[in-house]
N, C-alpha and C positions, 0 to 999 in steps of 0.2 A: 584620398579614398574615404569615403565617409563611415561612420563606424554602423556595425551591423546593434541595431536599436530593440530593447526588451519592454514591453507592458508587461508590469505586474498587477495582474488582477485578483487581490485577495478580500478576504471576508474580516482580518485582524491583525496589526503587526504590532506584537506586544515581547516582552523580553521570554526569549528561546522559545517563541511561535516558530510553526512552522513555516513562515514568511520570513523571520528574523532570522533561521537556522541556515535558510536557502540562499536569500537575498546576500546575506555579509557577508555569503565567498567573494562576491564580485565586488563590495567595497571594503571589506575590512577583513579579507580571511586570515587564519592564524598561521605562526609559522609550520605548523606540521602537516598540512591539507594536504601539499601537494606529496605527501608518504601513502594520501591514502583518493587520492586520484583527481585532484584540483590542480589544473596545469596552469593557474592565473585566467584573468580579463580576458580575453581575446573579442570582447561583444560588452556591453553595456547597460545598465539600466536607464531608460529614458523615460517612461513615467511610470505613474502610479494611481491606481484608484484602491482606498480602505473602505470597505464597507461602513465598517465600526468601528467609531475612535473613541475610546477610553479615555481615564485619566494615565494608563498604563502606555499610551500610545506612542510608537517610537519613529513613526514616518514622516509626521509634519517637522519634526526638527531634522531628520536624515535627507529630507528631501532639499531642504532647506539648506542646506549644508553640502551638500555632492550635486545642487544643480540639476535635481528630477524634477519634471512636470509633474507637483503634484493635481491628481486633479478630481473634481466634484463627481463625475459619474465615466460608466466605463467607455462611454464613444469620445468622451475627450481626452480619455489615457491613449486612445485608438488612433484616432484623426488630430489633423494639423487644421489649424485656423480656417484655412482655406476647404477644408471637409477631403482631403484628398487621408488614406491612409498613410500614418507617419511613423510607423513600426516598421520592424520587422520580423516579429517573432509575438507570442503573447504567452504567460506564464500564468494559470489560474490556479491560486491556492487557497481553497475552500477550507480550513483547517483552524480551530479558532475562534472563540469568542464568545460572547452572551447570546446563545441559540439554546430554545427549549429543548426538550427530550420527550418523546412519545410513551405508550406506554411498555413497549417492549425494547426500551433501553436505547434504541436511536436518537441522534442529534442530529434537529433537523434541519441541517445546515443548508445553505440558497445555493447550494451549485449546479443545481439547472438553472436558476434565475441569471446565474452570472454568465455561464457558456450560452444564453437565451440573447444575452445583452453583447457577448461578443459577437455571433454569428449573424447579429442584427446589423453588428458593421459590417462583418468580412463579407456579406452577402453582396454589398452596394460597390465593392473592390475587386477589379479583375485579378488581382492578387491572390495567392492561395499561401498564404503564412505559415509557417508551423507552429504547433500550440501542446504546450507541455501542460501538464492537467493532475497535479497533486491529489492524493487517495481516491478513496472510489468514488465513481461516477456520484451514487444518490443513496439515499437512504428507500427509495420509492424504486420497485422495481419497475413499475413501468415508467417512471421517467429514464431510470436507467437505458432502460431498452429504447427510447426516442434519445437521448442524447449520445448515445454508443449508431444509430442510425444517421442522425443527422450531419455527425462527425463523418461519419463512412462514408454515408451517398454524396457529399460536398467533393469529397478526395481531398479533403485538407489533411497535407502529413500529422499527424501527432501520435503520442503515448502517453502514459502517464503509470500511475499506482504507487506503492508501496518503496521507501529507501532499502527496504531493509532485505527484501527478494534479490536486490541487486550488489548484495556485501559479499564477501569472500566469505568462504567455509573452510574451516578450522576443527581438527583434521582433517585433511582433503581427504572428500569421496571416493576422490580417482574419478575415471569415466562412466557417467550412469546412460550416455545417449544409447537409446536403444535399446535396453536391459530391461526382460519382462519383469515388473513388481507385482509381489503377492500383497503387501501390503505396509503403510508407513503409518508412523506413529510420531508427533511433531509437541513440542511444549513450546505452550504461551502464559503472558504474565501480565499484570498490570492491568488497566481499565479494561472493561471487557469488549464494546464495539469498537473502539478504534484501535486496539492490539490484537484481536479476534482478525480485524484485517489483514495486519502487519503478517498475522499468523497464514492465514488463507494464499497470502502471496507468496509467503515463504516457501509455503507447501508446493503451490506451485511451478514454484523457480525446481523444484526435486522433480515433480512427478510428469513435466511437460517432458523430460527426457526419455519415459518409459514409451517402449513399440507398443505400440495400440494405434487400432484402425477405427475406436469406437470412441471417439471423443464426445467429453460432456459428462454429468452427476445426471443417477438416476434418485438418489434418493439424500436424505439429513434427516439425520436424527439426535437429541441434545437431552443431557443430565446435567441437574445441579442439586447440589441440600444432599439431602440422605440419601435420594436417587441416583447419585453417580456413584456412591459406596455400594451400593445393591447393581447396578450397571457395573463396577471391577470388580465385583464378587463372582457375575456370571462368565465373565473373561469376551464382555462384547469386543476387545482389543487385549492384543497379548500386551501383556504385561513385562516382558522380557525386552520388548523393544522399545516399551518408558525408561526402562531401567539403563539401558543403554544409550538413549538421548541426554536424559540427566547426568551419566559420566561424560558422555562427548562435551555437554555444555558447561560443564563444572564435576571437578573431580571431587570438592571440597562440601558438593550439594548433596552427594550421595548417603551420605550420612543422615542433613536432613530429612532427604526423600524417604528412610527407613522410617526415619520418626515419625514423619507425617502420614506415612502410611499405617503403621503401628496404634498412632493415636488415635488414630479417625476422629479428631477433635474439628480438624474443617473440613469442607467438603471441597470439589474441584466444577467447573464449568467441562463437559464432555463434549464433544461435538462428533459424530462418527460419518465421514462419509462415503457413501458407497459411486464409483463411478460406471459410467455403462460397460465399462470391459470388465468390469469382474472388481480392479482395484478397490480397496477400501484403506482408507486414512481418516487417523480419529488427530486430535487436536485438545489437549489437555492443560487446563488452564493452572496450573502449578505457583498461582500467588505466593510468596514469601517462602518457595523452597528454592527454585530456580526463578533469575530475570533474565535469562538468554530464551531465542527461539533455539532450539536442536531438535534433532530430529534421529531416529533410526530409520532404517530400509530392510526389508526381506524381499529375496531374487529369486525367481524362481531356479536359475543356472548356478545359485552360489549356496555354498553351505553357510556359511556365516553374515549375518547382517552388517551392514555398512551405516555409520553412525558419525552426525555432523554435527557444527551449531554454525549462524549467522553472525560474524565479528561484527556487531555495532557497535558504536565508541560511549562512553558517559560524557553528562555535562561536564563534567574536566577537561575536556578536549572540545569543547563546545560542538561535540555530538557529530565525529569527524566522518560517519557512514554519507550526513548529508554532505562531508565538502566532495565526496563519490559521487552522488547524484547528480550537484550544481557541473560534475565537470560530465555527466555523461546528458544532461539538459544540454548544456552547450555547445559539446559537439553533436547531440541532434541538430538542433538550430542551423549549424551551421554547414552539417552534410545533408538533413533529412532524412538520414540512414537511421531504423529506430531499432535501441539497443533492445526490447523486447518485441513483441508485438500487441497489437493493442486489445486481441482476440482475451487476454490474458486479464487486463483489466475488466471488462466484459464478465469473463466467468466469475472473477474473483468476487466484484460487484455482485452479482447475483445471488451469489452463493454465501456471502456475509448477511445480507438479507434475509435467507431463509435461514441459517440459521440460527438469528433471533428470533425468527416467528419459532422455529422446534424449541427454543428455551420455554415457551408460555404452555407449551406441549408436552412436559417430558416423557423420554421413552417412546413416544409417538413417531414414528418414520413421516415426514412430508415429502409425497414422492413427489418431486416435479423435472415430466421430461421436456421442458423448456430451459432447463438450466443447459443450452446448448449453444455456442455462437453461432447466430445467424450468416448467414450470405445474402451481401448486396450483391444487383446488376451493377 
C-alpha cells in the first residue's frame, strides 16, 4: 500500500519555526507528544518548498537526510515528473521569516501568494486534496475574504488557525455548549499581531459554544499607553472577571497583577469586542504579569463566573500543544472530518485585522457588519 504523502508549503523552517515545531512530530517527535496527542507517523512527509533560506535554515539538510523532495517552487513540491499530482495532502505554513511590517504592526507575510500557487495546481487535478493552512488567512482583509471563498467554492476539504484554541483547559469549564453569555474577558501576552491571534482563537474556541442565533462582531474597539488606564478606570469591562482569568491562568500571577495594577507604570493593549447578539468580550494584553491565554465567563443562568486558561507547553518540551495539532492535521488528512470548522478561521482572520486598524484609533469603536461568514452556493 503506498504511504499517504504530505507538501509542505512554508515561508521559513528555522530552529522552533513553526514549520520546525510542526514538521519534527513526523520525523523526530520527542518522547512525551504522544501524552499530549501525537499518536506517531501514520502519513509522511514527501516534499518540501522553503520560501526563504537563511543562514538559520534547517530543511536543505533535513531533507537531505529523511529523503524529501526538496524542491525550487511550489508546483514541484505538488506534481511528479510526469506533471500528474503526487501528494496527497498539502500543509501551508506561512509563519516565519524576513517579512516587512506595515504601519499598523502587521507582517506581511505571502500566504495568499502561496495558497495562489497551490490552487494553481490543484486546479489542473481532478483530485480534491486536503489542505491544512497554519494562522490566519492574511494580514489583507480582502484577500482574506477571496482566499476563505476560493477555498469554499473549490469544495476542497481544509481547516486551519491557531494551536492554541485547540489545547485543553485547565480547570475545566464544564459544559459551555449552549449557555447564554453576558460577557468574557480573556488575557493575552507576548508579540502583539501574532499572539493577538492566538488570543482571538482562543476566544473563540469559548464563545462558539454560547446559544445565539445572531452570529458575527458588530463592532472593535482598542486601547493602549495611558488610554487603556483611562478605558479600566471607566470599567469599559469588569474587572472582576480579569481578576479571575489571571487566578485561573496562574495562581502565583495574582500578586503581580495587584502590582501592576497598583503601579500604573505600564500600560496594557485592550481590545473590546461587541458581538451581534448582545455578547461583549475584551482581550487584555497582560505582558510580563501573565504568559498564559485565560479566560473568565459571566452566564446569564449562573451566579458565579466560570474561569479557564489554555495548557500550552514551553520550549522545554519543544512546545508540546503543537505535537496536538500535528496529530489532529493528521487525522484530518486522513478522514477529512475537520476538528473545527473553517467558518472559525474566517472570523478570527477578520477580526485580528480590525483590530489593528482600532489600535491607530484608540477609543474609537470600527463598526463593521461584514465581520460575518459568508455563504457559498
Amino acid at each position: 500500500m503506498n504511504p499517504f504523502r504530505i507538501a509542505v508549503i512554508t515561508t521559513a523552517f528555522t530552529p522552533m519555526s513553526h514549520s520546525d515545531v510542526i514538521v519534527r512530530r513526523w520525523l523526530d517527535p520527542l518522547p512525551t507528544d504522544h501524552e499530549f496527542g501525537w499518536p506517531g507517523a501514520r502519513t509522511e512527509i514527501a516534499s518540501m518548498y522553503v520560501m526563504e533560506r537563511g543562514e538559520k535554515d534547517l530543511s536543505r539538510e533535513i531533507c537531505k537526510a529523511r529523503g524529501i523532495r526538496d524542491c525550487e517552487t511550489v508546483e514541484s513540491a505538488l506534481v511528479s515528473d510526469t506533471g500528474e499530482l503526487a501528494v496527497d495532502a498539502v500543509m501551508i505554513i506561512g509563519e516565519h521569516g524576513d517579512f516587512p511590517e506595515n504601519a499598523l504592526g502587521q507582517k506581511l507575510y505571502p500566504r495568499k501568494e502561496l495558497l495562489d500557487a497551490v490552487l494553481a495546481v490543484l486546479d489542473r487535478s481532478p483530485r480534491k486534496i486536503p489542505l491544512f493552512f497554519d494562522k490566519h488567512l492574511s494580514w489583507n482583509v480582502e484577500w482574506a475574504k477571496e482566499m476563505y471563498a476560493a477555498l469554499e467554492t473549490r469544495g476542497i476539504p481544509w481547516f486551519g488557525g491557531s494551536s492554541i484554541s485547540l489545547c485543553p483547559m485547565l480547570p475545566d469549564p464544564g459544559n459551555l455548549r449552549g449557555v447564554p453569555m453576558q460577557e468574557v474577558v480573556l488575557t493575552t501576552f507576548g508579540p502583539l499581531e501574532p499572539y493577538l491571534f492566538h488570543a482571538l482563537e482562543a476566544l473563540e474556541a469559548v464563545v462558539d459554544q454560547r446559544s445565539s442565533t445572531r452570529p458575527g462582531i458588530d463592532s472593535v474597539t482598542a486601547w493602549r499607553g495611558e488610554a487603556s488606564w483611562a478605558a479600566m478606570d471607566s470599567r469599559v469591562f469588569s474587572m472582576d472577571l480579569l481578576e479571575a482569568a489571571v487566578a485561573a491562568g496562574s495562581i502565583d500571577a495574582v500578586a503581580g497583577f495587584e502590582r501592576w495594577r497598583k503601579a500604573r507604570e505600564d500600560s496594557a493593549e485592550i481590545f473590546l469586542i461587541r458581538y451581534k447578539d448582545g455578547l461583549q468580550a475584551t482581550i487584555v494584553n497582560l505582558q510580563g504579569v501573565l504568559r498564559k491565554w485565560a479566560f473568565a465567563c459571566r452566564m446569564e443562568d449562573r451566579e458565579q463566573s466560570v474561569a479557564s486558561a489554555f495548557m500550552a507547553g514551553g520550549a522545554d518540551m519543544g512546545f508540546p500543544h503543537f505535537a496536538r495539532l500535528a496529530g489532529l492535521i493528521q487525522e484530518f488528512f486522513l478522514s477529512e472530518k475537520r476538528p473545527v470548522p473553517p467558518s472559525r478561521l474566517y472570523l478570527t482572520t477578520i477580526a485580528c485585522a480590525f483590530c489593528m486598524q482600532a489600535l491607530a484609533k484608540p477609543g474609537t469603536p470600527l463598526d463593521h457588519s461584514e465581520i460575518v461568514v459568508p455563504t457559498f452556493e
